[in-house]
C-alpha positions as CSV (number, residue, x, y, z in Angstrom):
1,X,193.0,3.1,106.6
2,X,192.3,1.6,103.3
3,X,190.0,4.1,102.3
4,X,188.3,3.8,105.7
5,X,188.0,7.4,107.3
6,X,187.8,5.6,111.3
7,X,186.9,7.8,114.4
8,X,189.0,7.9,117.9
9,X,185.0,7.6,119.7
10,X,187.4,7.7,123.4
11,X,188.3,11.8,121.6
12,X,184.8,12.2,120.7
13,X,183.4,11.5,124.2
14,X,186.0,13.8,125.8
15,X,185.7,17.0,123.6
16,X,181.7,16.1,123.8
17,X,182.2,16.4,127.6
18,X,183.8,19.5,127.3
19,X,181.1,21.0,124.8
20,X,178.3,20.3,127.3
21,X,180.0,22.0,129.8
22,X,180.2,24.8,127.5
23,X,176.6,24.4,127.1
24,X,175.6,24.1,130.8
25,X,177.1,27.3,131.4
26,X,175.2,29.0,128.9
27,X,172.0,28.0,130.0
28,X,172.7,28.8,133.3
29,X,172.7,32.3,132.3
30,X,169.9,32.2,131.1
31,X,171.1,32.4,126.7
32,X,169.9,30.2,123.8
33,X,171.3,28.3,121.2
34,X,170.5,28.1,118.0
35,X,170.3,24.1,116.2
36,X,171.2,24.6,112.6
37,X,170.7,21.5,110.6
38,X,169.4,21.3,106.8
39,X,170.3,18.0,105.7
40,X,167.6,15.8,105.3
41,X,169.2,13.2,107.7
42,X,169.4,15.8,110.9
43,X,166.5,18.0,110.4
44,X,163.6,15.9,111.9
45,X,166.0,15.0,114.7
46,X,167.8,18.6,115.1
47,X,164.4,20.1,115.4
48,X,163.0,17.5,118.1
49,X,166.0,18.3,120.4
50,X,165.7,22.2,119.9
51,X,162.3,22.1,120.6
52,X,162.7,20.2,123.6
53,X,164.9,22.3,125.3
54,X,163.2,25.4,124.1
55,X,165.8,26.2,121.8
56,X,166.4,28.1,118.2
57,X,166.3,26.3,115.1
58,X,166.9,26.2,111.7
59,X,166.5,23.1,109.8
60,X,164.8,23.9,106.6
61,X,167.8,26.1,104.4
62,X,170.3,28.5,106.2
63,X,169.0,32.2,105.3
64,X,172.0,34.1,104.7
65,X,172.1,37.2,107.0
66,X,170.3,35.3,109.7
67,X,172.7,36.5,112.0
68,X,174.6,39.3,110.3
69,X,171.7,40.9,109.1
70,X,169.1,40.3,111.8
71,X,166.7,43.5,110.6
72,X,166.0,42.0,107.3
73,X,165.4,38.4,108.8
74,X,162.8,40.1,111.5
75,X,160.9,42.2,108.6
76,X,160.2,38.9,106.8
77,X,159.2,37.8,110.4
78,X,157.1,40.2,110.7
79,X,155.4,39.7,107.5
80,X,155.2,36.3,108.4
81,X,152.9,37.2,111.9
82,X,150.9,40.2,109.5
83,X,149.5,36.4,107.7
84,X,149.1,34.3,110.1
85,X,147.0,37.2,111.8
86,X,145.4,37.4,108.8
87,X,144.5,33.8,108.3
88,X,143.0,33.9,112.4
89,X,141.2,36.9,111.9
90,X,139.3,34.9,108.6
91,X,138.8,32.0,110.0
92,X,141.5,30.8,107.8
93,X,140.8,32.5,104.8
94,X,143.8,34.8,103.3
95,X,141.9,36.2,100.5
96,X,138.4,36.1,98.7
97,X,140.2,36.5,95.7
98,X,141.2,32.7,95.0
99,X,144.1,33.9,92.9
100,X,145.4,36.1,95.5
101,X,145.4,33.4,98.5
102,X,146.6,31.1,96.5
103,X,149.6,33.4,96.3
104,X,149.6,34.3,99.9
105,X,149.4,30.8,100.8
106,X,152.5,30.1,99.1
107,X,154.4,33.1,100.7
108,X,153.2,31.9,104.0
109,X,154.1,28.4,104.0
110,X,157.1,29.5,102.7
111,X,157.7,31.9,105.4
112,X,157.1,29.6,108.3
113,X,159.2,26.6,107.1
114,X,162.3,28.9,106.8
115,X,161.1,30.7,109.8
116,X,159.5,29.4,112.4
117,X,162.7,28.4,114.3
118,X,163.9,31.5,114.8
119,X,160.8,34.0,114.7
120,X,161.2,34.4,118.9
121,X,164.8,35.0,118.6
122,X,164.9,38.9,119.5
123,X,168.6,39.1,119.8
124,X,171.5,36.9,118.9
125,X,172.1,33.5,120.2
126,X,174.9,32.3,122.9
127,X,176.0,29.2,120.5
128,X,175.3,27.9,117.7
129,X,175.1,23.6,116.9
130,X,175.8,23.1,113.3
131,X,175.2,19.3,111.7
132,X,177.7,19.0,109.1
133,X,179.9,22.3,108.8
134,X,180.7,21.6,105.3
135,X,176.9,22.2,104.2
136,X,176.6,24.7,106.5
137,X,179.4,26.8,105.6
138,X,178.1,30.0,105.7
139,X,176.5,29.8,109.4
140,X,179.6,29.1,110.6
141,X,181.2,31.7,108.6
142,X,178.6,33.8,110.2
143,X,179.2,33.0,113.5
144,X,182.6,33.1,113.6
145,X,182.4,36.8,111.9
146,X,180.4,37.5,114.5
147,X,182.6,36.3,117.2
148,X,179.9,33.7,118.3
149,X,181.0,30.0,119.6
150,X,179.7,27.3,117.3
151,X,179.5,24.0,118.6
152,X,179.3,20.8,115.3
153,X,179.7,17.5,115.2
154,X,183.2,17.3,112.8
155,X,183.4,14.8,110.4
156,X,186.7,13.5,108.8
157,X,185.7,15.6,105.9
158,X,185.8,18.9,107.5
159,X,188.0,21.2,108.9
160,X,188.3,21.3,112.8
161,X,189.6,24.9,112.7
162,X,186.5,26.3,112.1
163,X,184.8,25.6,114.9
164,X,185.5,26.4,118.5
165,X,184.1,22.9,120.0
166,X,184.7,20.3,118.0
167,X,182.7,17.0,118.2
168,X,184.8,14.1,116.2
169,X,181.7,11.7,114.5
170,X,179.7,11.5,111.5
171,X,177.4,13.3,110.6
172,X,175.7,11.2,107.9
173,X,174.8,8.8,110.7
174,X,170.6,9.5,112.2
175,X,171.8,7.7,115.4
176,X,175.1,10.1,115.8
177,X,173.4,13.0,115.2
178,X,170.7,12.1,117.4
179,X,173.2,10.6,120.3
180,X,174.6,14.1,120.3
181,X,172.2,16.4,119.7
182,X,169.9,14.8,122.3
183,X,173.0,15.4,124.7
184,X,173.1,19.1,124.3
185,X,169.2,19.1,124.5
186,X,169.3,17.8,127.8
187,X,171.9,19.7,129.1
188,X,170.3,22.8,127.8
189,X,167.1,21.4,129.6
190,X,168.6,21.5,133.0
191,X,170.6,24.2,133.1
192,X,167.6,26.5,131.8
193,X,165.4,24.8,134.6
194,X,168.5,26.1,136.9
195,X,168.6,29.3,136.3
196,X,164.6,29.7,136.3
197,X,165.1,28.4,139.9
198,X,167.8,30.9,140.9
199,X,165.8,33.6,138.7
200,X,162.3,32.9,141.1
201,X,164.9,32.6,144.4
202,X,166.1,35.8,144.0
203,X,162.5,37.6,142.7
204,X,161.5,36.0,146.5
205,X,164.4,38.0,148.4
206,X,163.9,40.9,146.8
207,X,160.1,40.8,147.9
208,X,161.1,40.0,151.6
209,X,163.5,42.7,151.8
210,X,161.0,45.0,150.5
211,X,158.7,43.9,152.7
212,X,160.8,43.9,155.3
213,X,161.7,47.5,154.9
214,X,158.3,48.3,154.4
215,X,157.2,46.2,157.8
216,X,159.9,48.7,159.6
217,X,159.3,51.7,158.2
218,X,155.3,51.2,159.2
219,X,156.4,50.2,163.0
220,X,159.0,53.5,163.1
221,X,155.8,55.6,162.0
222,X,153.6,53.3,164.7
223,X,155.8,54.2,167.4
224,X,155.7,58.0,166.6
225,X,151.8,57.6,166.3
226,X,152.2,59.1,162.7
227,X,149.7,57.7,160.4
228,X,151.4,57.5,156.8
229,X,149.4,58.9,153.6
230,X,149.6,56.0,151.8
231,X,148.1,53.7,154.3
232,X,145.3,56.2,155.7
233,X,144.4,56.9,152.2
234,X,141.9,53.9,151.8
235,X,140.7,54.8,155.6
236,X,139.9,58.7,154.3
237,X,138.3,57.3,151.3
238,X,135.9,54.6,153.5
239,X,135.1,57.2,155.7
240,X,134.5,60.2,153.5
241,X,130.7,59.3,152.9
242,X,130.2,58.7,156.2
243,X,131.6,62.4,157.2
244,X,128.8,63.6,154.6
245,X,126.2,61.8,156.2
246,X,126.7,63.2,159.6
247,X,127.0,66.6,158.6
248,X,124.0,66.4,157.0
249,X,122.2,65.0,159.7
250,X,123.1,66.9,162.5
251,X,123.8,70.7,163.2
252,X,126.1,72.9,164.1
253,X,128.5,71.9,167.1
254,X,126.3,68.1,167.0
255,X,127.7,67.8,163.2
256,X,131.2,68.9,164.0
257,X,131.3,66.4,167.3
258,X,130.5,63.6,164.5
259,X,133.2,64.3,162.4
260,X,135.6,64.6,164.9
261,X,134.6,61.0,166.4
262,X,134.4,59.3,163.2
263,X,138.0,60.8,161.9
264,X,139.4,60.0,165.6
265,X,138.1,56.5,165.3
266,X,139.2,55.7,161.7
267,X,143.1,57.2,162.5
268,X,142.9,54.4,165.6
269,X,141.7,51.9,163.3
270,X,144.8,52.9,161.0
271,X,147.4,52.9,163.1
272,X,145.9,49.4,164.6
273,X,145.9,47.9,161.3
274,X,149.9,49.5,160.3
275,X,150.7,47.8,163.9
276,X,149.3,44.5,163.2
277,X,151.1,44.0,159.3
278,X,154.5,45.5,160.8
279,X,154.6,43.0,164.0
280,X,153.1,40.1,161.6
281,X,156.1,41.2,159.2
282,X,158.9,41.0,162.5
283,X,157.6,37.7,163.6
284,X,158.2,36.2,160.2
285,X,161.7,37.6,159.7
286,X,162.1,36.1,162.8
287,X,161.2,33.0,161.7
């Protein structure tokens, strides 16, 4: 209007509504999303949410083949870790060649600004969040070569198409950007928080049933008076030096009546103790 490019914000809050679902659902499987912002405006604030929500990032300049050619992008991570290794292992030093570290000083800082957002990101991400698809033009192209969503905030310069949630606002504005991106930060947050919970919920059943199956299997044996290997093996190993010790003490049928007694003795002792865990491991399923 006028020369006035104006927002429907009541359209922004809906499909923003229906991105963080999106979201939600992603980190409640347990996937990442990668935060792509390069313009000086988002990339403080692009990199705090990412980083909150334990996210992947890239805010420094979009590395073509990030995502379409992921085995060049880890050797240059690699390379990256070889110096920082380096630089531990010297107490900072790269080289004693001042020349030299200069130059591998340069390489480094040069590797970790580009890097460091993604150099944990083993496979591909879920999602990507692009600031300003126009700059980023060849993420999303990318992303959608690779058939992966891509989530941006759309601004009346920029084509809708290209994205598969689009996010009407603009993306010159610090507070939009960070209104938004702070959003998907937190719902990232909780749904990875989520699945963490359901992740350590069913570790703990699978350890009870395998307790439980082991709890039956020792009271079946129990009830047959068979003494399993497994469990006697700590009982034949405590009791071994003992054995010695009586045969060389004693003689003949004296000897033999000692070794008898103390294996006797040690088999009660295990079949006592396999007793005990498997009606300690009833009463609790019980419970």
């Amino acid at each position: 209007r006028n020369g006035i490019h104006i927002i429907d914000i009541t359209q922004s809050l809906d499909l923003l509504e229906e991105a963080l679902a999106f979201v939600q659902k992603i980190a409640e499987n347990g996937k990442k999303v990668l935060f792509v912002g390069t313009k000086k405006q988002a990339q403080e604030v692009v990199k705090a949410a990412a980083t909150e929500s334990d996210s992947f990032y890239m805010t420094n300049r979009w590395l073509g083949g990030t995502l379409t050619n992921a085995q060049t992008i880890r050797k240059s991570i690699r390379r990256m870790r070889q110096l920082e290794q380096l630089e531990r292992d010297n107490n900072g030093v790269l080289s004693p060649h001042k020349k030299e570290a200069s130059v591998l000083r340069r390489e480094l800082e040069k590797l970790q600004q580009n890097l460091t957002g993604v150099a944990k990101m083993e496979s591909l991400p879920a999602a990507l969040f692009v600031v300003d698809i126009c700059r980023e033009k060849n993420a999303v192209a990318e992303a959608n070569r690779l058939g992966i969503p891509v989530i941006a905030i759309v601004d009346t310069n920029a084509d809708p198409d290209l994205v598969t949630y689009a996010i009407p606002g603009n993306d010159d504005s610090i507070r939009s950007i960070k209104l938004i991106s702070d959003s998907i930060a937190k719902v990232l947050k909780d749904g990875t928080e989520s699945y963490a919970r359901k992740a350590a919920e069913a570790h703990r059943k699978q350890e009870e049933d395998r307790a439980a199956k082991r709890a039956a299997a020792a009271a079946i044996a129990a009830e047959k008076g068979d003494v399993p290997a497994a469990a006697d093996r700590p009982a034949r190993r405590a009791r071994r030096p003992r054995v010695e010790r009586a045969a060389g003490e004693g003689k003949g049928a004296d000897a033999k009546t000692r070794q008898t007694e103390i294996r006797r003795k040690s088999a009660e002792a295990a079949a006592a103790a396999i007793k005990a865990r498997a009606a300690a491991a009833q009463a609790k399923t019980e419970a």
